[in-house]
N, C-alpha and C positions, 0 to 999 in steps of 0.2 A: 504493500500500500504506500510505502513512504516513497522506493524506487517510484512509483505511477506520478508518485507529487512532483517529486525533483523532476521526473521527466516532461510533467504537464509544465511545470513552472520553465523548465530550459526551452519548453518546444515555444511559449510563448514570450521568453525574451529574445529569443532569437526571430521572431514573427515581428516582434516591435523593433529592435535593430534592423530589418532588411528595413522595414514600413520607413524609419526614419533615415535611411541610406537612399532609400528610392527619393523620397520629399527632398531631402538636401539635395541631391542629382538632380532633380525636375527643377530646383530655385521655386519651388511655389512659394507665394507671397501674398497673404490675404490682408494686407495691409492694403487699401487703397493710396493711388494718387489724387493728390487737390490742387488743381491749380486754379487761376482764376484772371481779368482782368477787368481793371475800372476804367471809364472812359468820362472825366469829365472838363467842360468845356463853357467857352464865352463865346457867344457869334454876335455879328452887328451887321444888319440891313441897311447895308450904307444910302438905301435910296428913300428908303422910311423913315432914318433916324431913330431904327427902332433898336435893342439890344435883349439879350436871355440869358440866361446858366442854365444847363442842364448837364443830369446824370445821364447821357448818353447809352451806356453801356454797363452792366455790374454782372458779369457774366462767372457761373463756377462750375466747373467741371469735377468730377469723381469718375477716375478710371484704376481698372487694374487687370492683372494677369492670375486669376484664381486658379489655373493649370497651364501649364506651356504651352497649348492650342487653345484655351478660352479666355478671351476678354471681353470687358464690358465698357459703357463709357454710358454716364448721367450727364445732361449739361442742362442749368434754367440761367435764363439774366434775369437777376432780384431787381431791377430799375432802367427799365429802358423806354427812355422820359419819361418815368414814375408808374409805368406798367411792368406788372411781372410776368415774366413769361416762362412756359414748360420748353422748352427744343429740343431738345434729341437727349432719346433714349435706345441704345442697339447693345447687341450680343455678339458675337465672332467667334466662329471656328474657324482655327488654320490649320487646315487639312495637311498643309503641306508650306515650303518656305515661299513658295511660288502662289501657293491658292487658297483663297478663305473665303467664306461665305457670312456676309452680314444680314441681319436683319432687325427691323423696329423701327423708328422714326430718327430722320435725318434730311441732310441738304441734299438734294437729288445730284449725282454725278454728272453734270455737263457742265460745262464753259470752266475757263477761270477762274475771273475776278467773282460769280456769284459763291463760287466758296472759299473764298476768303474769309477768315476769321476779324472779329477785331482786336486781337490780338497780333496781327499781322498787317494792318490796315495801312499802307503807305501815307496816304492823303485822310484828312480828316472825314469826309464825305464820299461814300462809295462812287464809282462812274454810274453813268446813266447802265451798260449794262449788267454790272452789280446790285442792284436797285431795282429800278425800274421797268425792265425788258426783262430780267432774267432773275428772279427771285422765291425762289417754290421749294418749302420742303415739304418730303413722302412719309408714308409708312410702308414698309415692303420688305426689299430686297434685293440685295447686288450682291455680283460675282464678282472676285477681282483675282485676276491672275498676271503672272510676270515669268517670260520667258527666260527659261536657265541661259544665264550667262548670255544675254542680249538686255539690251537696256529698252527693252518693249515691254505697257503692260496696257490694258484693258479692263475694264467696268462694263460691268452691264448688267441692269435695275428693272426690275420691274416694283411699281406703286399704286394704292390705292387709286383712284381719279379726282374723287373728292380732299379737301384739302386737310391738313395733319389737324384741323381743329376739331375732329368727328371722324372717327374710327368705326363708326357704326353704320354707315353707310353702304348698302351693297353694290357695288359696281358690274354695267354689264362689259364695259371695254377701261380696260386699265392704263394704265401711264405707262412710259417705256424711254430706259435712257439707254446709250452707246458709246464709249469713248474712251480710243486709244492714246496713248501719253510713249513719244521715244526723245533720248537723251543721247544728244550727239554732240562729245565734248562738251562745250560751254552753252549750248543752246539745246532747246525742248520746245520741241513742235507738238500741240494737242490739238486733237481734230474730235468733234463729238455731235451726235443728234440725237434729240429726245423728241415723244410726242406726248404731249399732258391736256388736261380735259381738267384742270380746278374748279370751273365757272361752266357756264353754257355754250362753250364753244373749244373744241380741238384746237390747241397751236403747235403746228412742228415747228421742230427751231433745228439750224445748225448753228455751228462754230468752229472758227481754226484761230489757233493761238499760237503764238511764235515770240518766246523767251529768251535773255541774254544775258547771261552773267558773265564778268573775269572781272578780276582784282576788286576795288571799290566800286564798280560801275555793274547796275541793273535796268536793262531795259527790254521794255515789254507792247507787243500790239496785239490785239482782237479785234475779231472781226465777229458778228453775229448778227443771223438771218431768222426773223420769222414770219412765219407763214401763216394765214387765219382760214380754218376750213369751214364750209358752207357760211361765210361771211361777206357776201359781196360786197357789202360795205365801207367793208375795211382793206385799204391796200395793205401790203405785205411792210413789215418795220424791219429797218436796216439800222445796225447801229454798231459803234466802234469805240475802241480805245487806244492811247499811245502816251507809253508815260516812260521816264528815265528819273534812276534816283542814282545819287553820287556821294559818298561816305568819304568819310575822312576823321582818323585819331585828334584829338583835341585835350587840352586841359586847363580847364576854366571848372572853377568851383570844383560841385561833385562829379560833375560830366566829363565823360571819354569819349566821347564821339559825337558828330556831327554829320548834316547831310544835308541837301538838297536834293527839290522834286519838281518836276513838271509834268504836267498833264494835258494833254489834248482829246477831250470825248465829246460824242451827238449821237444822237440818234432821231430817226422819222416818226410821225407821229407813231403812238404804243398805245395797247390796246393792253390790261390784263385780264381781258376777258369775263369779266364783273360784269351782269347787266348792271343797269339804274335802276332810279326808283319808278319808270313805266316800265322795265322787262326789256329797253333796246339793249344795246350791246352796242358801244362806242370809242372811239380813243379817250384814253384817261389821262394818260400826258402828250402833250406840247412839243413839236420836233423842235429840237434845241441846239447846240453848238457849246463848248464851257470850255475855257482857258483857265488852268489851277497850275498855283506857283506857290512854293512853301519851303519852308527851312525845320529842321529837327535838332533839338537838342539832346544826347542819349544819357544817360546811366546805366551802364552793365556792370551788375554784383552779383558773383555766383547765380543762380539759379534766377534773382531778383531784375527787371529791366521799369525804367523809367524812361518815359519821352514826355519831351516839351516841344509840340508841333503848334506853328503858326501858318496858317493858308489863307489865301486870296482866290477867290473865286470869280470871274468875267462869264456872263450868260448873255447866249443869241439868241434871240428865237425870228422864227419866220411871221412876218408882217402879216398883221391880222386875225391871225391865229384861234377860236374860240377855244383852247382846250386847257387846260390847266397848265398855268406858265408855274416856276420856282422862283427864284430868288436872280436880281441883276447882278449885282454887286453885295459882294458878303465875306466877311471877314471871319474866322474863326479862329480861337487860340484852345488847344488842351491839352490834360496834362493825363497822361498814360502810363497806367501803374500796372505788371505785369508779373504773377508770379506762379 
């Protein structure tokens, strides 16, 4: 009987020593990560006289790796000009180093600049295709795979049709994204097309983006196309972007770096598909033109990033116009805390 004990007791230290040699091996880590950023700011409507503060942004993330093919990721902004909001919540399996499959609510995979973080936001105010043309998150599903040893990788989503605000909704024709991303040397060419139904009307869109980095110097152009189905209405919206940011080491006060940015974005009148309050379905913005010039002040500390961005903004729009214009002239100063 005693032999049965000592053996029972050996067979299950040695069960809890593999158990803990496997866990150490795998690095599981059920510690989440938090990061987070704040985005606040001063603007001035230089043709109104008019001036604001706002909390722009207070966004917080919770992600981690509960097994070495499972991750997760929570994100809400607690203040985004004083609204709170839910955004993305997904799970991931990585099948493999090359292939994982996402799903739950997120920024649908096409274009660029629409997913951009503000966490990463060059210029204070997204471009018109950031915004305005191209701004839709899903609940669903994307594939994403990357070719061994090529620098090619690929997305592709299928989503609800109705928008991440209602999940209960049954869909007879779904949302569908597309788009490959390749890295040659210093530049990255992304080409992508989605077809989405948020509102009462199909829009396919394409997109090509063509990216430049070396040394201190980034610059970047987009182009994107959309198309409105069974809308005779509404012509097709063309819209673009082109912007160069230029860095430089610096030491002044707490700041180590510094930068400049220009921007050149328009787009044709834009529809996002929203009827009004009779049920038309009309353009919601104003075909525009915008010249954005600005300067950045940095702070990098460990893991911690500060900026002090100051921009200028110049608005065109086409003569006559009924559709809803933005701002002429507007000045913006904010201060971006990042960790």
């Amino acid at each position: 009987m005693i032999m049965s004990l000592r053996k029972i007791s050996l067979l299950i230290l040695f069960t809890l020593g593999c158990a803990f040699l496997i866990r150490a091996e795998e690095k599981i880590d059920y510690l989440p990560n938090i990061h987070g950023v704040v985005r606040a700011r001063y603007e001035a409507d230089l043709d109104n006289d008019a001036s604001r503060f706002q909390v722009r942004n207070t966004r917080l993330t919770v992600d981690g790796n509960i097994a070495p093919a499972i991750v997760y990721y929570v994100q809400i902004d607690a203040c985004n000009q004083g609204k709170i909001q839910f955004l993305d919540v997904w799970g991931r399996l990585n099948f493999t180093k090359e292939f994982y499959v996402q799903a739950g609510q997120f920024t649908i995979p096409f274009g660029v600049e629409p997913v951009f973080a503000p966490a990463t936001y060059v210029f204070n105010n997204r471009s018109f295709i950031g915004k305005q043309v191209c701004n839709f998150r899903g609940t669903g599903v994307k594939f994403s795979y990357t070719l061994p040893k090529m620098p090619l990788s690929f997305d592709l989503g299928a989503f609800n049709s109705a928008t991440m605000e209602d999940h209960t909704v049954w869909s007879k024709h779904l949302s569908y994204s597309a788009q490959g991303k390749i890295n040659l040397s210093n530049t990255t060419v992304t080409a992508g097309f989605e077809t989405i139904a948020p509102y009462a009307v199909r829009m396919n869109n394409a997109d090509l983006t063509v990216g430049w980095k070396s040394g201190r110097w980034w610059v970047q152009g987009e182009y994107m196309f959309k198309h409105y189905c069974c809308a005779p209405q509404l012509s097709d919206t063309h819209a673009w972007v082109l912007f160069t940011d230029y860095h430089f080491p610096v030491k002044w006060a707490m700041f180590n770096r510094a930068s400049v940015q220009g921007r050149y974005d328009g787009m044709s009148n834009n529809s996002n598909g929203r009827p009004d309050a009779e049920g038309l379905i009309t353009y919601s913005d104003a075909a525009a033109n915008r010249i954005t010039v600005g300067g950045t002040l940095s702070y990098f500390y460990k893991r911690v990033h500060a900026d002090v961005r100051l921009n200028y903004e110049k608005y065109f729009y086409h003569s006559g116009t009924p559709y809803k214009k933005y701002y002429d002239n507007m000045l913006t100063a904010e201060l971006v805390v990042r960790f």
